[in-house]
VMD Tcl script that draws the C-alpha trace (Angstrom):
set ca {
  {-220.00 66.56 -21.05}
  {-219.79 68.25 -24.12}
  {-216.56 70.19 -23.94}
  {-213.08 68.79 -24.53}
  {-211.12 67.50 -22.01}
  {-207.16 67.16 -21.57}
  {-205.71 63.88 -21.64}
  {-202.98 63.57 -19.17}
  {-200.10 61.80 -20.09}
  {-197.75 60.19 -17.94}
  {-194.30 59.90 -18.63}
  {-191.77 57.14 -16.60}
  {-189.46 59.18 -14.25}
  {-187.03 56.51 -16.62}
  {-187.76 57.76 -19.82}
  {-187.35 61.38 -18.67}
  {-183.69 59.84 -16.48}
  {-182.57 58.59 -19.96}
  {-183.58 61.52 -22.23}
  {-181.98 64.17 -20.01}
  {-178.60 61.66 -19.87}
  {-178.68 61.45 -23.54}
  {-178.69 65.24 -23.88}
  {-175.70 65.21 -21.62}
  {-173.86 62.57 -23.34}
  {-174.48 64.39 -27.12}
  {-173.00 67.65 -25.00}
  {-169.85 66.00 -23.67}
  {-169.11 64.25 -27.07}
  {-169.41 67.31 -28.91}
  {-167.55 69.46 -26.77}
  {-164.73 66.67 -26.88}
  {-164.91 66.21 -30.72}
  {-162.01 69.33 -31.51}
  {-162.65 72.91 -33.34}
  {-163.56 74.59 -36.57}
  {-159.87 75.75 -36.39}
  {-157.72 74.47 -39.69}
  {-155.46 71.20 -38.26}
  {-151.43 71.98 -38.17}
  {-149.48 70.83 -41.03}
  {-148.05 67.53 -40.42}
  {-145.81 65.58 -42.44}
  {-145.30 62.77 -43.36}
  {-141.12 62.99 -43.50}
  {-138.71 62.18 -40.60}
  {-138.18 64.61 -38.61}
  {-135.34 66.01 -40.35}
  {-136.82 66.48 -44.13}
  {-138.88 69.24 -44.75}
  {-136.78 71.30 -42.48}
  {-134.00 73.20 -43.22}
  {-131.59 75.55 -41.53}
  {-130.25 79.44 -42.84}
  {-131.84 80.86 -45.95}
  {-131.60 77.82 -48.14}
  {-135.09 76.51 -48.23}
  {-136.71 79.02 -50.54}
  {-138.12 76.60 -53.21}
  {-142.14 76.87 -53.50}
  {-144.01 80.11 -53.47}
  {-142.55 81.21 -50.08}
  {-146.24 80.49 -48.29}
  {-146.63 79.42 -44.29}
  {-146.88 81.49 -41.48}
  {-143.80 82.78 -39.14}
  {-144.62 81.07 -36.08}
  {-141.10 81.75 -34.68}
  {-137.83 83.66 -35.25}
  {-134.52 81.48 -35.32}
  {-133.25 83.65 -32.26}
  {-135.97 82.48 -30.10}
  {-135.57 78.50 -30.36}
  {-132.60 77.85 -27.96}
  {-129.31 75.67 -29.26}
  {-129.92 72.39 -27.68}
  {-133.29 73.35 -26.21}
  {-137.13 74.67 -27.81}
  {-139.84 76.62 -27.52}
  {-144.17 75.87 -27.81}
  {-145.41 77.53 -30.13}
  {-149.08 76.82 -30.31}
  {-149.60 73.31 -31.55}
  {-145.84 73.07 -32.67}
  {-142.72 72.55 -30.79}
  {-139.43 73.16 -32.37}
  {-136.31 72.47 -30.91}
  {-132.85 72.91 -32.38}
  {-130.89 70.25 -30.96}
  {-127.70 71.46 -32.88}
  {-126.65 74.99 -34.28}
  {-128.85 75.81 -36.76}
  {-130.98 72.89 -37.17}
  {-134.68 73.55 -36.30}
  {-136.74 70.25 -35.90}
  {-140.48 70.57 -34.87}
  {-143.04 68.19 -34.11}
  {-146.38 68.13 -32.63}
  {-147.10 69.57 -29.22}
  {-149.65 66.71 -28.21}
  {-148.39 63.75 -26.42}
  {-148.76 60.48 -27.82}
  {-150.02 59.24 -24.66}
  {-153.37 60.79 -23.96}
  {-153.20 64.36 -26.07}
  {-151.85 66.30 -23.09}
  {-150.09 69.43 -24.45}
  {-146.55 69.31 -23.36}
  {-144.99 71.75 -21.13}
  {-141.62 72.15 -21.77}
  {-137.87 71.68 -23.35}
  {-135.26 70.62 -21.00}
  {-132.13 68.70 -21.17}
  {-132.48 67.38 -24.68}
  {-136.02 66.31 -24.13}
  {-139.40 67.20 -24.14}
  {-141.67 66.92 -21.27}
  {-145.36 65.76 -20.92}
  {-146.84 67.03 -17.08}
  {-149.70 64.84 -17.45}
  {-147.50 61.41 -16.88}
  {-144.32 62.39 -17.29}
  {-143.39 60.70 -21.08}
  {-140.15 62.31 -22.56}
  {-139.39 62.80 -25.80}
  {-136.40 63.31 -27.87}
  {-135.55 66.73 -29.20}
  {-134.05 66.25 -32.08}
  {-136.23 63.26 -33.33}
  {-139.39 63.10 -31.39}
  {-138.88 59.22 -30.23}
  {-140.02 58.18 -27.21}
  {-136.97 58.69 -24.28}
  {-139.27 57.73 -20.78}
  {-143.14 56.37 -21.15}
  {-145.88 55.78 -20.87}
  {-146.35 57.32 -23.83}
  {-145.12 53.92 -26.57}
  {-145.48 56.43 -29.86}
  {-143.13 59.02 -30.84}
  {-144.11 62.67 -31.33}
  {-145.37 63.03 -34.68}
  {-143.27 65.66 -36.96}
  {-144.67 68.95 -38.32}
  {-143.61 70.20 -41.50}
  {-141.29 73.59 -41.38}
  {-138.95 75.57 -43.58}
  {-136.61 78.12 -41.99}
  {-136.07 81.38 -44.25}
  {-133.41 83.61 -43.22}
  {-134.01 84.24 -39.14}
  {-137.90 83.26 -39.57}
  {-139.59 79.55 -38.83}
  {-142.27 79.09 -41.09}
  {-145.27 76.38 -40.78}
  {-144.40 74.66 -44.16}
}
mol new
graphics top color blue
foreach p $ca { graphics top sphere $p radius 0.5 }
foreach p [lrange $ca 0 end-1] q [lrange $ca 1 end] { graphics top cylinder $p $q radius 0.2 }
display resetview
């Protein structure tokens, strides 16, 4: 024979098992590694600095975005806003913190009777300090960083 022939090549039904896994595995990890969106500011202060109630906080260059009007945070309850909750466990002092559970990263759900509720596994957490009130959850809510200018809640 003088014309070319095709080698066939055989491939293990394993190798082809273990690349098509792999593919899924890169697939799942990426999907589960987060966004392009910015991350929230967080800060580093308790809970209570780098908040501030009424008009009084208007050092800096005024910067953040309104994520929330002072009329809509209940006295003594909160609201979700995004990846923020604030709460304003007294009259006019707004306390936020971070939306994602210490547990397991569920979002929480909701504000109610001076804590803030996880529906994944039920961990509480304090309003007005984020600490942990009922596990599983063992960490408390992380703060985020807000000023409050006049009737508007600003990421800080």
């Amino acid at each position: 024979m003088t014309g070319t022939q095709g080698t066939a090549r055989t491939v293990a039904r394993r190798t082809v098992v273990a690349a098509v896994g792999g593919a899924g595995l890169s697939v799942a990890l990426t999907a589960c590694g987060g966004s392009d969106d910015p991350p929230q500011s967080v800060s580093d202060k308790p809970a209570g600095e780098g908040a501030s109630s009424g008009g009084a906080d208007r050092g800096g260059a005024g910067g953040g975005t309104v994520i929330a009007k002072t009329s809509d945070i209940p006295e003594g309850g909160g609201k979700i806003v995004g990846d923020v909750v604030i709460t304003q466990p007294v009259a006019g002092e707004f306390k936020a913190f971070s939306s994602k559970c210490t547990h397991q990263g569920c979002a929480v759900s909701g504000i109610s009777d001076g804590t803030i509720n996880c529906p994944c596994h039920n961990s509480r957490f304090d309003a007005a300090d984020g600490s942990v009130k009922a596990g599983p959850a063992t960490k408390p809510l992380p703060p985020a960083a807000i000023t409050v200018e006049g009737d508007s809640i600003k990421l800080a």
